[in-house]
N, CA and C atoms of all chains as a GROMACS GRO file, in nm:
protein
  567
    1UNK      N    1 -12.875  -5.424  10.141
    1UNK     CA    2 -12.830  -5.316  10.231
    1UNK      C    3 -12.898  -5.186  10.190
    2UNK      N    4 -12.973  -5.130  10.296
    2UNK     CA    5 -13.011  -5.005  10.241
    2UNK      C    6 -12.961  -4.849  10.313
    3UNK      N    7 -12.866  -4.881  10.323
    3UNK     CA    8 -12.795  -4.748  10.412
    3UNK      C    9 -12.801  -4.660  10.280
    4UNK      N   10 -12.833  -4.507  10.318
    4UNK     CA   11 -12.838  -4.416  10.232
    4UNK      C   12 -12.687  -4.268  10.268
    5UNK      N   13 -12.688  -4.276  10.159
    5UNK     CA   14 -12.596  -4.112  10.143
    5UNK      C   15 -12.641  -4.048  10.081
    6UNK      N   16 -12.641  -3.911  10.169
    6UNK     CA   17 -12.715  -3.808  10.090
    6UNK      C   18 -12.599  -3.648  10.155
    7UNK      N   19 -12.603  -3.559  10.060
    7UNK     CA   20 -12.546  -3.412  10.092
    7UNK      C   21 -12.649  -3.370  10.250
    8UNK      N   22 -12.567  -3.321  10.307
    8UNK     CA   23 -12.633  -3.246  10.392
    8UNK      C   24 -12.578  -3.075  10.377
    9UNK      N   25 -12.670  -3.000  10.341
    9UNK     CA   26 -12.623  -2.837  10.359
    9UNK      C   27 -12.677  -2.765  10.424
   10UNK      N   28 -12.553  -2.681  10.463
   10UNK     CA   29 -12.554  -2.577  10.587
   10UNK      C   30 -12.575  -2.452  10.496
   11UNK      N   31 -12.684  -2.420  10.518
   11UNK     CA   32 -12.717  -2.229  10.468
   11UNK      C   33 -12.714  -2.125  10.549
   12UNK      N   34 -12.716  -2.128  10.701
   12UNK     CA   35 -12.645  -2.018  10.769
   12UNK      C   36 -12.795  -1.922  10.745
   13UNK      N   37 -12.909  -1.957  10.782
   13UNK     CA   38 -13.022  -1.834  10.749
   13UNK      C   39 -13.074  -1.826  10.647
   14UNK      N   40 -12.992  -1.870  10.543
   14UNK     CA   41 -13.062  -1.883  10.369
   14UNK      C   42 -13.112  -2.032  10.338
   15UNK      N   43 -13.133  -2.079  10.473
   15UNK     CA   44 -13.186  -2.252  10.385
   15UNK      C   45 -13.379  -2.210  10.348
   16UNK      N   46 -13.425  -2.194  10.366
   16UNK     CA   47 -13.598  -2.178  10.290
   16UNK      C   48 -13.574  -2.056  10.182
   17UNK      N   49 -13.497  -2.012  10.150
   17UNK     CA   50 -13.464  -1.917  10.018
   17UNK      C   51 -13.398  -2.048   9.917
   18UNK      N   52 -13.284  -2.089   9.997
   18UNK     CA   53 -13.192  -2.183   9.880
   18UNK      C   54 -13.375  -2.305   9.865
   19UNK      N   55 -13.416  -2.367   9.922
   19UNK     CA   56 -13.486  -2.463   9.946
   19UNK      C   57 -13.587  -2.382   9.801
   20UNK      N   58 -13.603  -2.274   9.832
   20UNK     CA   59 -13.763  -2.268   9.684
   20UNK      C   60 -13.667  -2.226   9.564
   21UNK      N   61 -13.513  -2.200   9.604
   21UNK     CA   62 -13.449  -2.171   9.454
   21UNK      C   63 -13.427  -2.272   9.356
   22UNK      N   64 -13.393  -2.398   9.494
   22UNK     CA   65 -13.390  -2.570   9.465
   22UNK      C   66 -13.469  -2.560   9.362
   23UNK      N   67 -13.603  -2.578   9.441
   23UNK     CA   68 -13.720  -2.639   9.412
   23UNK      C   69 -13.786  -2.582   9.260
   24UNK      N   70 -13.740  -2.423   9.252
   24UNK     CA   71 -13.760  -2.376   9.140
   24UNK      C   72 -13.666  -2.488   8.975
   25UNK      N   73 -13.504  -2.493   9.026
   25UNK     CA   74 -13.465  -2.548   8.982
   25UNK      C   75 -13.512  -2.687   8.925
   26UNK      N   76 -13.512  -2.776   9.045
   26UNK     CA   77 -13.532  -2.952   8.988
   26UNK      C   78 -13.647  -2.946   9.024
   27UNK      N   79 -13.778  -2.875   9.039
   27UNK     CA   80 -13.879  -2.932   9.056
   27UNK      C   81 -13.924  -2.986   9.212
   28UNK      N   82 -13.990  -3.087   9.240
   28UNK     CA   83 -13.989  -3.141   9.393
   28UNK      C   84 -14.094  -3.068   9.471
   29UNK      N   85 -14.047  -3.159   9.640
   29UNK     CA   86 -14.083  -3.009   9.680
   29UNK      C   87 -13.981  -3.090   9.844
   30UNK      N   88 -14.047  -3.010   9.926
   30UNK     CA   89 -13.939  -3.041  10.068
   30UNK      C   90 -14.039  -3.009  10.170
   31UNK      N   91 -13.978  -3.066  10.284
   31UNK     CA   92 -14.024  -3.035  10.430
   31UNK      C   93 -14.001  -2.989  10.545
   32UNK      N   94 -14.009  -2.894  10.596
   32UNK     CA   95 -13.865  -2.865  10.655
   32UNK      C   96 -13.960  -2.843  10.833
   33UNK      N   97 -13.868  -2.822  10.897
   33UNK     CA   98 -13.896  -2.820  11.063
   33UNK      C   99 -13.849  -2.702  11.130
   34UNK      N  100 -13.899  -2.644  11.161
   34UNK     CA  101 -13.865  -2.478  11.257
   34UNK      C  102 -13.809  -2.505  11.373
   35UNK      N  103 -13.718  -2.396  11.440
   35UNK     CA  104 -13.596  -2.444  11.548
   35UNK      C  105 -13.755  -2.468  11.628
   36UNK      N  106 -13.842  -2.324  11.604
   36UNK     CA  107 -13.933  -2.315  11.705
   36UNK      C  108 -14.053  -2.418  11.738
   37UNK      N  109 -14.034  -2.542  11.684
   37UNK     CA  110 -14.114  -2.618  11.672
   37UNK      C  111 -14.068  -2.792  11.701
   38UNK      N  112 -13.958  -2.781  11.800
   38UNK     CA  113 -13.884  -2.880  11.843
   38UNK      C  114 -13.870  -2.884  11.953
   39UNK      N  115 -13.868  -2.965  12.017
   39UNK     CA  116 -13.832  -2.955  12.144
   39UNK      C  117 -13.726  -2.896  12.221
   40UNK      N  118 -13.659  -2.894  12.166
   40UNK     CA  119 -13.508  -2.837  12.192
   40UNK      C  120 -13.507  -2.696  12.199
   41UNK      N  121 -13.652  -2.645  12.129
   41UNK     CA  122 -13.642  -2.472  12.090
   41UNK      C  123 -13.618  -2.390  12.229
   42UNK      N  124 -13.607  -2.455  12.342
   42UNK     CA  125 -13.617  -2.375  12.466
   42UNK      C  126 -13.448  -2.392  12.504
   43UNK      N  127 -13.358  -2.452  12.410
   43UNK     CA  128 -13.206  -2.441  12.423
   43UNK      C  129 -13.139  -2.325  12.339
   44UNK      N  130 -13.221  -2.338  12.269
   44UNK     CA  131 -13.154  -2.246  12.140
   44UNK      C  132 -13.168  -2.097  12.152
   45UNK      N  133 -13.098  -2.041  12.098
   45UNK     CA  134 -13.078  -1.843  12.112
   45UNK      C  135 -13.263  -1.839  12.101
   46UNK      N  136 -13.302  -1.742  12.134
   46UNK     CA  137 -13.465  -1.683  12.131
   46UNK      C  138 -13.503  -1.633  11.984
   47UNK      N  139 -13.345  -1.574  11.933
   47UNK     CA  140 -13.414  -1.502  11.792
   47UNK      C  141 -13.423  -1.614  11.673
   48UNK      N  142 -13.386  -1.776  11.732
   48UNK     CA  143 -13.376  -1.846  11.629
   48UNK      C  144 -13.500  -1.932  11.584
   49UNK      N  145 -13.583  -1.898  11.659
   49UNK     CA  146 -13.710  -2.024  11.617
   49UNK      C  147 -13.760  -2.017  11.492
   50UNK      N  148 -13.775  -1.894  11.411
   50UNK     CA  149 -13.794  -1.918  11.300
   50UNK      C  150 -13.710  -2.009  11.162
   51UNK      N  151 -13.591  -2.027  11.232
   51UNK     CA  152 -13.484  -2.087  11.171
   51UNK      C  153 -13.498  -2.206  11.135
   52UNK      N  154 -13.479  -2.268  11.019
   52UNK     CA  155 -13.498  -2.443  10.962
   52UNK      C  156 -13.384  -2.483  11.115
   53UNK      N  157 -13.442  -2.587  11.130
   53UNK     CA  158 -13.350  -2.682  11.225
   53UNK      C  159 -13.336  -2.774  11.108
   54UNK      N  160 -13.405  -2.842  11.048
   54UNK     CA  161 -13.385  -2.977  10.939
   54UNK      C  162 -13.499  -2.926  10.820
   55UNK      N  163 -13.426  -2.916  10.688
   55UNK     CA  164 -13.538  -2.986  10.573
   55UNK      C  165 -13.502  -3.091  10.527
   56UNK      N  166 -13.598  -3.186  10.441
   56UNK     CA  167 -13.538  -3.273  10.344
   56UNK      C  168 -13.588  -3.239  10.197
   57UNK      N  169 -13.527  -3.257  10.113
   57UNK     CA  170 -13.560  -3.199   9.945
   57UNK      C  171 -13.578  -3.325   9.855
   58UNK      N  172 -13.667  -3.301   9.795
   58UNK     CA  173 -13.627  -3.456   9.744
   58UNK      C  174 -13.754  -3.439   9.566
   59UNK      N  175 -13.675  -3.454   9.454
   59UNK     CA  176 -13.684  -3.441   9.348
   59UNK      C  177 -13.655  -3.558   9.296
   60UNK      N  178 -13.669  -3.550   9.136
   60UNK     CA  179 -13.640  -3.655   9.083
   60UNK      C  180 -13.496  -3.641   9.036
   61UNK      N  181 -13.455  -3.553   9.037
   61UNK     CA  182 -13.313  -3.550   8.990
   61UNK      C  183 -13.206  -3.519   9.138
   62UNK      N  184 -13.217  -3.479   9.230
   62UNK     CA  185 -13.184  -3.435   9.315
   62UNK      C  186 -13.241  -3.428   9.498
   63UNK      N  187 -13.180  -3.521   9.570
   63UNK     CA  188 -13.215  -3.558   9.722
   63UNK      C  189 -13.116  -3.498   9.795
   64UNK      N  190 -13.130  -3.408   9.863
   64UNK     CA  191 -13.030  -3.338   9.963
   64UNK      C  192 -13.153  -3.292  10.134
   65UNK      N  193 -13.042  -3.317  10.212
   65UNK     CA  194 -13.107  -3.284  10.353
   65UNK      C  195 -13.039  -3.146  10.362
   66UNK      N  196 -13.112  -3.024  10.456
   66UNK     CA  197 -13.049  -2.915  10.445
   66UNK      C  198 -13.104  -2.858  10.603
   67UNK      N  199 -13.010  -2.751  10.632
   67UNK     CA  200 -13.085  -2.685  10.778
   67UNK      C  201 -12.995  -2.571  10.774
   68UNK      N  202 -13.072  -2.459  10.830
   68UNK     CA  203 -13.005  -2.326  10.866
   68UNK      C  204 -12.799  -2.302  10.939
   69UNK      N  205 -12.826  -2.420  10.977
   69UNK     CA  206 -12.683  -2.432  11.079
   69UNK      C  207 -12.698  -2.460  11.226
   70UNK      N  208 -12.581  -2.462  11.290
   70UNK     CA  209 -12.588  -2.492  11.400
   70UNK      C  210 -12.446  -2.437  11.467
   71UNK      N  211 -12.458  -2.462  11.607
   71UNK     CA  212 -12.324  -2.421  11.730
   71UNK      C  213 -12.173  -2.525  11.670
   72UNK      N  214 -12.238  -2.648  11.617
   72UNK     CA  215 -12.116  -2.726  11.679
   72UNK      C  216 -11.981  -2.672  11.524
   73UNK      N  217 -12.065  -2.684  11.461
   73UNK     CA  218 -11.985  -2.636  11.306
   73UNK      C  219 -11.965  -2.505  11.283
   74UNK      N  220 -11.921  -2.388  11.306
   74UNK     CA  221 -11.940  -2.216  11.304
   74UNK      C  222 -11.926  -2.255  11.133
   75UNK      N  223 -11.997  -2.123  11.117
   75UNK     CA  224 -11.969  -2.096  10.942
   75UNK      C  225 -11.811  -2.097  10.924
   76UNK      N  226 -11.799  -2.132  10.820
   76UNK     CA  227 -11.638  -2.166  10.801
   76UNK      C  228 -11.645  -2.177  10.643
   77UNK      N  229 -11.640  -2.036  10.531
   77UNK     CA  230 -11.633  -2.037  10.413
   77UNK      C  231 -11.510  -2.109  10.355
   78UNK      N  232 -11.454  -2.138  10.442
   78UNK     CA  233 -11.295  -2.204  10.345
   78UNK      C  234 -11.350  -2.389  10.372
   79UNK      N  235 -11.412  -2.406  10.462
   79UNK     CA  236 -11.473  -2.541  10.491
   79UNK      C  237 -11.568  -2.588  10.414
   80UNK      N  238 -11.606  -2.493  10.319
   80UNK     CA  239 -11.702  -2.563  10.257
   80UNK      C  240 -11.860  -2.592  10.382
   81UNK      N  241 -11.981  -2.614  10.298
   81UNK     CA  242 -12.072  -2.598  10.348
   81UNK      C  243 -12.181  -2.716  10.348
   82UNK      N  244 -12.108  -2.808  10.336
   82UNK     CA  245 -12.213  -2.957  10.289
   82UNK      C  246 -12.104  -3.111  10.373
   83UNK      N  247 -12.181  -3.156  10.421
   83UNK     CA  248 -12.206  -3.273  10.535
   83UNK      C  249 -12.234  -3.374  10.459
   84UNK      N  250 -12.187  -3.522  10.493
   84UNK     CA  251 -12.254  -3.633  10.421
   84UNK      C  252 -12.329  -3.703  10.506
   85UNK      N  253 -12.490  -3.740  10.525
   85UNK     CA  254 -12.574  -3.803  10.610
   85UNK      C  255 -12.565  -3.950  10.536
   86UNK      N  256 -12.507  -3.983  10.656
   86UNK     CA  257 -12.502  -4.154  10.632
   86UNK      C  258 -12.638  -4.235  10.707
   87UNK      N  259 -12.758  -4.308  10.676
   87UNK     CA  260 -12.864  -4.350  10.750
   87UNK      C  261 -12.847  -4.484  10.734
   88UNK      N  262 -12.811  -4.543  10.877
   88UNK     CA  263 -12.822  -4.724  10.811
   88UNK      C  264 -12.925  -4.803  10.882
   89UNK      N  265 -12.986  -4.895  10.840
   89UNK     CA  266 -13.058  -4.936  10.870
   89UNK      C  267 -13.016  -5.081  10.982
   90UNK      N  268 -12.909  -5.111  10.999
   90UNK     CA  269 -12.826  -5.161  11.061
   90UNK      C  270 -12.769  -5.111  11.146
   91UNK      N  271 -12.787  -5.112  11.312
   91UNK     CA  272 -12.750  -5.032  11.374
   91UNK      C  273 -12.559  -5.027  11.402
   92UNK      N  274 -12.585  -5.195  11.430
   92UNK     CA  275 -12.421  -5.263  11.456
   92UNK      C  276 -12.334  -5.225  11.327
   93UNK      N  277 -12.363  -5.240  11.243
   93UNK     CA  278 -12.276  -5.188  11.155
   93UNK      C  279 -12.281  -5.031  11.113
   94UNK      N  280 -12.415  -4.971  11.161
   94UNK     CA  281 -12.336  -4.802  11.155
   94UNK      C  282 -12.245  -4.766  11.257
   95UNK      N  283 -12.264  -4.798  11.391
   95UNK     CA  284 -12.199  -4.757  11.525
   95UNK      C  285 -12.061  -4.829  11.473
   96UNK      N  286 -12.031  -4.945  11.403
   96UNK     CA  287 -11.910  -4.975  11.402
   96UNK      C  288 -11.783  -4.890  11.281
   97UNK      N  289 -11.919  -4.827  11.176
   97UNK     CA  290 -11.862  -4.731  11.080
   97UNK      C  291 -11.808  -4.559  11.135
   98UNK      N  292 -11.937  -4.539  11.229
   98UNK     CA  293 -11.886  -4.432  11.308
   98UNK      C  294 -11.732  -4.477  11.404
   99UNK      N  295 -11.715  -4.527  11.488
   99UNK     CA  296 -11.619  -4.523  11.567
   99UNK      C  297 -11.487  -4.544  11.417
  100UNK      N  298 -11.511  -4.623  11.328
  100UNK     CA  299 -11.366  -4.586  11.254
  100UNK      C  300 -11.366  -4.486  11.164
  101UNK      N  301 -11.464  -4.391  11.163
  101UNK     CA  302 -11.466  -4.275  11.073
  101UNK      C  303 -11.376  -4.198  11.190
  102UNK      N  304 -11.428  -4.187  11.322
  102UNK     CA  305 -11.364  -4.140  11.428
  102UNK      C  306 -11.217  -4.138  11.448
  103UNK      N  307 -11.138  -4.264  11.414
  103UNK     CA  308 -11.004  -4.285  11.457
  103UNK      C  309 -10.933  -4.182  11.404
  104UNK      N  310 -10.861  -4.136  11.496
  104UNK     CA  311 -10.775  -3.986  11.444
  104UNK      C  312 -10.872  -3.895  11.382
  105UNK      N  313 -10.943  -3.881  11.400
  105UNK     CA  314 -11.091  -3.718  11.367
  105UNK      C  315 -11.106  -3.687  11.526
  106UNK      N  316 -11.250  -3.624  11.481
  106UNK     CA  317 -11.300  -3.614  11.654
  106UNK      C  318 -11.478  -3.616  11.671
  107UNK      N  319 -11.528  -3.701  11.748
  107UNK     CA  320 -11.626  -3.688  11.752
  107UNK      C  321 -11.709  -3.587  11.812
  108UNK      N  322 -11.785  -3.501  11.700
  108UNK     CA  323 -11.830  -3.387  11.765
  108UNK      C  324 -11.960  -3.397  11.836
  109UNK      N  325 -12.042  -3.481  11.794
  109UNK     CA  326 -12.153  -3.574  11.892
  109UNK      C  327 -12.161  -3.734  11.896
  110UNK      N  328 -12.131  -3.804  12.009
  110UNK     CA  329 -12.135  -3.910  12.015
  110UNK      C  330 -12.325  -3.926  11.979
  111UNK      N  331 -12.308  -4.063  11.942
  111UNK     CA  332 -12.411  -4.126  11.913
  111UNK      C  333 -12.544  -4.117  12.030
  112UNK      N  334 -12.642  -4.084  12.036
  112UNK     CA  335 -12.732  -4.084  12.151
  112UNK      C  336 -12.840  -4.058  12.041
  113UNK      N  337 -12.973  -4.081  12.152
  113UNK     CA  338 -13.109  -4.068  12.155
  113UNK      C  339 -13.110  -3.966  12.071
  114UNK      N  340 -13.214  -3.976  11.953
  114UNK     CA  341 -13.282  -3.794  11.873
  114UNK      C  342 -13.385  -3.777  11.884
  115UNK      N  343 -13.416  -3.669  11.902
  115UNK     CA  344 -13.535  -3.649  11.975
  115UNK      C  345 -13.664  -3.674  11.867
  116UNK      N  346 -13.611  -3.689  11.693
  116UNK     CA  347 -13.682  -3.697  11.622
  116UNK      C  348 -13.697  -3.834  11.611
  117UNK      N  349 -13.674  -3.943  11.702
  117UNK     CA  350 -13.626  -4.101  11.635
  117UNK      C  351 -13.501  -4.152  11.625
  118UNK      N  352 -13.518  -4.231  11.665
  118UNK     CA  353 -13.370  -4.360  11.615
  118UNK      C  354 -13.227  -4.245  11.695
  119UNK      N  355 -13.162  -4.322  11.676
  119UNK     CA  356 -12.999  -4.231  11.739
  119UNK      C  357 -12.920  -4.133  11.632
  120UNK      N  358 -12.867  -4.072  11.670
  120UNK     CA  359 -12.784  -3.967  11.568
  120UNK      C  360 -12.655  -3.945  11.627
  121UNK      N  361 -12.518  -3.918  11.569
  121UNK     CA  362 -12.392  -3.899  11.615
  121UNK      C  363 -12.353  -3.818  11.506
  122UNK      N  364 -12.232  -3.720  11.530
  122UNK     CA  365 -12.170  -3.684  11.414
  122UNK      C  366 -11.999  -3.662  11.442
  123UNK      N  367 -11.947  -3.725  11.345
  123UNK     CA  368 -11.802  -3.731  11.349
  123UNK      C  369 -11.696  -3.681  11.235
  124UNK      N  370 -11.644  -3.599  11.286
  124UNK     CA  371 -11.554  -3.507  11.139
  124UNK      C  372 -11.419  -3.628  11.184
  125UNK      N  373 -11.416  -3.694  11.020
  125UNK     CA  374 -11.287  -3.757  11.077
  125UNK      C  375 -11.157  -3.673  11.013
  126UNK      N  376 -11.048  -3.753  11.047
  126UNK     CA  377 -10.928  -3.664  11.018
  126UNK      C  378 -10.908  -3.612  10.896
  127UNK      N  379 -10.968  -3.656  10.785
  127UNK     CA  380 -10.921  -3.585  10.690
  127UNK      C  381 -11.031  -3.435  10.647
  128UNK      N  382 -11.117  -3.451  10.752
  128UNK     CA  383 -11.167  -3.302  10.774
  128UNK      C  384 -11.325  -3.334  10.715
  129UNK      N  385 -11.356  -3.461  10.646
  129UNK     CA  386 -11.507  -3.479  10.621
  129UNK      C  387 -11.632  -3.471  10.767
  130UNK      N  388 -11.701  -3.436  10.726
  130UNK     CA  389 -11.811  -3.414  10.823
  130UNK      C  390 -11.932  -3.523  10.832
  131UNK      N  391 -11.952  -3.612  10.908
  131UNK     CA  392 -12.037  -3.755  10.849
  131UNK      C  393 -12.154  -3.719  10.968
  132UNK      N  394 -12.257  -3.735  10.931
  132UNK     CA  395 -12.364  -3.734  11.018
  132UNK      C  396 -12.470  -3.855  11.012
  133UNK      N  397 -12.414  -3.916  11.107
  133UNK     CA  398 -12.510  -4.036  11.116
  133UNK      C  399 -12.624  -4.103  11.214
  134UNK      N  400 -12.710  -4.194  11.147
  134UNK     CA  401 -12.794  -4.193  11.133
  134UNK      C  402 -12.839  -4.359  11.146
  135UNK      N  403 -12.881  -4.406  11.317
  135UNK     CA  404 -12.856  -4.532  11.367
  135UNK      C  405 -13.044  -4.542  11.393
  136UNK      N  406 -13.096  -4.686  11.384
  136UNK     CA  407 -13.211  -4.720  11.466
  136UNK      C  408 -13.188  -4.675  11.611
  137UNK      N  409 -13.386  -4.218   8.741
  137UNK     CA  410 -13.400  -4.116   8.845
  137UNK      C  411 -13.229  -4.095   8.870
  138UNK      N  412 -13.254  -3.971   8.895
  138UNK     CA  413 -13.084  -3.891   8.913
  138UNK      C  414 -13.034  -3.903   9.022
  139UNK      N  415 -12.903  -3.916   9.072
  139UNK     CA  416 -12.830  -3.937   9.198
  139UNK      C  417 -12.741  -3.802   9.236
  140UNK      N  418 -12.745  -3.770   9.361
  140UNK     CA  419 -12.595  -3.684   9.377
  140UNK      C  420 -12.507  -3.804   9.446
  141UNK      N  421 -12.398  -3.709   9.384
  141UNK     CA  422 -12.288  -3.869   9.409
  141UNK      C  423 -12.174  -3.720   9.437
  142UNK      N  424 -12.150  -3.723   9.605
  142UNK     CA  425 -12.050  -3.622   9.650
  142UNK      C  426 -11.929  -3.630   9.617
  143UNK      N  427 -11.850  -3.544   9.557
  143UNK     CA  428 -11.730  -3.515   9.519
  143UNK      C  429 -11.638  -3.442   9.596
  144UNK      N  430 -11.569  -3.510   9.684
  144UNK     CA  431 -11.504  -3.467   9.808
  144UNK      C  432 -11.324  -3.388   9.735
  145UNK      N  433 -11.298  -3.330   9.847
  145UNK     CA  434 -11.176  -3.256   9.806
  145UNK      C  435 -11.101  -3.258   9.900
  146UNK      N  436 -10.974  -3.299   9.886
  146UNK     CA  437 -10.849  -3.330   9.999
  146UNK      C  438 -10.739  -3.281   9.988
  147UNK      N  439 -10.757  -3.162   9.905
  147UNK     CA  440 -10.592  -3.112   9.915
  147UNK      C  441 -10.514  -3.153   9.902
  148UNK      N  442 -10.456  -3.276   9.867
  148UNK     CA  443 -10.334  -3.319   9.836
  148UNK      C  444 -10.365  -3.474   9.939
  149UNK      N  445 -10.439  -3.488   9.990
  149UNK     CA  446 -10.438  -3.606  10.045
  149UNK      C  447 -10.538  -3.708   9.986
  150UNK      N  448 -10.612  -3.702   9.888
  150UNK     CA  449 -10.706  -3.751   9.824
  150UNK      C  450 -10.693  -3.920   9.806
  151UNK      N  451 -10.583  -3.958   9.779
  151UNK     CA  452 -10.534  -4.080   9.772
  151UNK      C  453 -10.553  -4.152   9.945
  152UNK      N  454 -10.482  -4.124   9.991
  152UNK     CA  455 -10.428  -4.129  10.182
  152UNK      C  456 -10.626  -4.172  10.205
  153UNK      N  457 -10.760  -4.030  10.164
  153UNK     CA  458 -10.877  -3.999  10.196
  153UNK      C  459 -10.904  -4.166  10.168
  154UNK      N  460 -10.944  -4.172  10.083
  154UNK     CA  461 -11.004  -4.298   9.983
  154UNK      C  462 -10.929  -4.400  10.019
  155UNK      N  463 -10.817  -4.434  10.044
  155UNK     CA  464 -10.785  -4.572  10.118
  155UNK      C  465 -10.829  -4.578  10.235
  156UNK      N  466 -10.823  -4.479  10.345
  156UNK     CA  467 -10.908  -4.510  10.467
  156UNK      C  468 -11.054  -4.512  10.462
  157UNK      N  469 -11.140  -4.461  10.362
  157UNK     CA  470 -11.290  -4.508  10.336
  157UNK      C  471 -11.310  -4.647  10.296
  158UNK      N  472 -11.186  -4.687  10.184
  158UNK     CA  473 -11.220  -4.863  10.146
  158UNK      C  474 -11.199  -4.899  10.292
  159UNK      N  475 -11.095  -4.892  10.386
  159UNK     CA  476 -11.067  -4.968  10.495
  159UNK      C  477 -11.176  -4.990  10.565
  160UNK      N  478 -11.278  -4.873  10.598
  160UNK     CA  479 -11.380  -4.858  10.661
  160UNK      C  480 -11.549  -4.914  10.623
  161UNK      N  481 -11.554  -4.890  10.492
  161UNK     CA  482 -11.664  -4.946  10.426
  161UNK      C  483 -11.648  -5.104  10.367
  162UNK      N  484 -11.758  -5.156  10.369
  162UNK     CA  485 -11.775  -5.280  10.322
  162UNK      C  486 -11.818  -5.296  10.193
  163UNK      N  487 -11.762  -5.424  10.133
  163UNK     CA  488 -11.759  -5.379   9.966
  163UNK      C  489 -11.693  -5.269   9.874
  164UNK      N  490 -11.597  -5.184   9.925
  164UNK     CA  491 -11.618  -5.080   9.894
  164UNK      C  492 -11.435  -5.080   9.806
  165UNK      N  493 -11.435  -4.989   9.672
  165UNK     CA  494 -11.353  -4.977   9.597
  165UNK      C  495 -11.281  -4.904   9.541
  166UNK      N  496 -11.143  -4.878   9.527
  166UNK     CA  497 -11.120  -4.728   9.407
  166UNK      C  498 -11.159  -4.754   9.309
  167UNK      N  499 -11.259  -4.750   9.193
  167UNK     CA  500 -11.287  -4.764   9.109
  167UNK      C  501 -11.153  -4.719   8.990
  168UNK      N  502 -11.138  -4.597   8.957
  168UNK     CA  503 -10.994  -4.582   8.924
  168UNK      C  504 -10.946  -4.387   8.935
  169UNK      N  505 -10.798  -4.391   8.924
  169UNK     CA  506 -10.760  -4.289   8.954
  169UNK      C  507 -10.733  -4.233   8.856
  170UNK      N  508 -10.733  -4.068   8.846
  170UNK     CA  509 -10.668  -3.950   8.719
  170UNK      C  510 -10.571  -3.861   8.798
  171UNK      N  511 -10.439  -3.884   8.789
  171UNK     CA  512 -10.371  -3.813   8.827
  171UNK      C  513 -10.323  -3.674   8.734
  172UNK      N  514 -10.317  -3.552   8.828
  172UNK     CA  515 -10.244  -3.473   8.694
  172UNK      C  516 -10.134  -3.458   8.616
  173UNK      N  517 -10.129  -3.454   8.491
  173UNK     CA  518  -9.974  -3.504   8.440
  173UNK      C  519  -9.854  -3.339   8.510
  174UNK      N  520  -9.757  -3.394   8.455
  174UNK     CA  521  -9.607  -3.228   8.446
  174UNK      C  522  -9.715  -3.075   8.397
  175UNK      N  523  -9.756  -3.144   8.294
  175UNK     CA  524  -9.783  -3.004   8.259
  175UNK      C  525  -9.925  -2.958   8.252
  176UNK      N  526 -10.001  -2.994   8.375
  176UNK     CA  527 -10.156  -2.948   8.386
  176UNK      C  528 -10.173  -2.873   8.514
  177UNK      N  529 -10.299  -2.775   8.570
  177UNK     CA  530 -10.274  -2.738   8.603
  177UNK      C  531 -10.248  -2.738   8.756
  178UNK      N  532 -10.273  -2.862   8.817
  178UNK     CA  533 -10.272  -2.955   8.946
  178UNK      C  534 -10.139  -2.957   8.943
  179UNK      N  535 -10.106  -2.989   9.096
  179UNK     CA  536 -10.016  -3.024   9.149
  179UNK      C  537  -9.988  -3.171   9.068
  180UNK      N  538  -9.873  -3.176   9.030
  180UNK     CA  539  -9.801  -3.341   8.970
  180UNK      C  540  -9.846  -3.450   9.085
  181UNK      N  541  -9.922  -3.504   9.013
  181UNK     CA  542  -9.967  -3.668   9.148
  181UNK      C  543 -10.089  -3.649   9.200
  182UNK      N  544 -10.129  -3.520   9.240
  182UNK     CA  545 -10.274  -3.542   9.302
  182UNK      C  546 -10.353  -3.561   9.246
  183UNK      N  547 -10.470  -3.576   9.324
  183UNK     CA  548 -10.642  -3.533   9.292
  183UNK      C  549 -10.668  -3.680   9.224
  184UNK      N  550 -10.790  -3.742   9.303
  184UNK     CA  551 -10.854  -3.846   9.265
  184UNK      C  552 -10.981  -3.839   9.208
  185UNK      N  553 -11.042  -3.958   9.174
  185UNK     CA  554 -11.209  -3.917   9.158
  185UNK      C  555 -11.243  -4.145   9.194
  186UNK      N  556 -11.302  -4.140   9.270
  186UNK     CA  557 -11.395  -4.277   9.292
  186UNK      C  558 -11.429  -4.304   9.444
  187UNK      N  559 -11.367  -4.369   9.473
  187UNK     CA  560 -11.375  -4.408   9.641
  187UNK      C  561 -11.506  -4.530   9.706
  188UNK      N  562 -11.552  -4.504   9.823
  188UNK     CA  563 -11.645  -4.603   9.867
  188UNK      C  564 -11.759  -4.578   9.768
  189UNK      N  565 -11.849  -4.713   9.719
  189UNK     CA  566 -11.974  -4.726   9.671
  189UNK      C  567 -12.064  -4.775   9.721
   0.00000   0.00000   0.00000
């Protein structure tokens, strides 16, 4: 089975500052994707294209996915600021992990097409975790 | 090579959290629990540490 978990963090404008403080830290390095450089950039506010839409970080001590933020989550300092990206390589058994992460939560994006590949959904279930997943 | 291994927080529901993740995940286990005793500084009974692997 190779489904992966990894942190996902929300920096709110400070993700390519936190990203070289990382990197200063554990070493590595990362990749990251501009709002303005997605397809989607013609949805998003105008002043945001310079904004990470997605990095990934990836060291030897330390793998975290990270992005500036987004609409569906508002900053929420008492919420804490980190997501768990679930990626399975199994589609039937992620879609079947999402719908019971779902029961009593709420799905804040059903599962559909990404524009980067494979399907994506994300579901805060009831006990307030944030799961972002990650289907063929 | 080093792992992050997320350390979730439930307020008092931590126990309740982690039985509905075994329910949900496959293979998956409480490895084991630390509750806080009378006189520490947690609430008496809460706060876990293991869950799905």
């Amino acid at each position: 089975m190779a489904t992966q978990l990894v942190p996902y963090i929300f920096l709110y404008g400070r993700c390519e500052e936190a990203l070289e403080f990382y990197k200063s830290v554990f070493g590595g390095s990362y990749e990251l994707m501009r709002v303005a450089d997605t397809p989607v950039a013609s949805d998003m506010p105008p002043d945001s294209g310079n904004r990470v839409m997605h990095a990934s970080f990836t060291s030897d001590d330390a793998k975290f996915m990270a992005s500036d933020g987004r609409d569906v989550k508002p900053v929420d300092p008492d919420a804490g600021n980190i997501s768990l990206s679930l990626s399975f390589d199994d589609g039937t058994r992620g879609e079947r992990i999402f719908n019971a992460l779902a029961a009593g939560g709420k799905v804040a994006m059903p599962i559909d097409t990404a524009f980067w590949g494979g399907r994506f959904g994300m579901v805060i279930d009831k006990f307030g975790t944030e799961w972002m997943v990650v289907v063929p | 090579m080093g792992k992050i291994t997320p350390f979730l927080w439930f307020d008092g529901k931590a126990e309740e959290a982690a039985n509905f993740y075994v329910s949900i995940f496959d293979n998956a286990k409480i490895l084991n629990v630390s509750r806080y005793a009378e006189d520490s500084p947690g609430p008496e009974g809460t706060a876990l540490n293991g869950g799905p692997h």
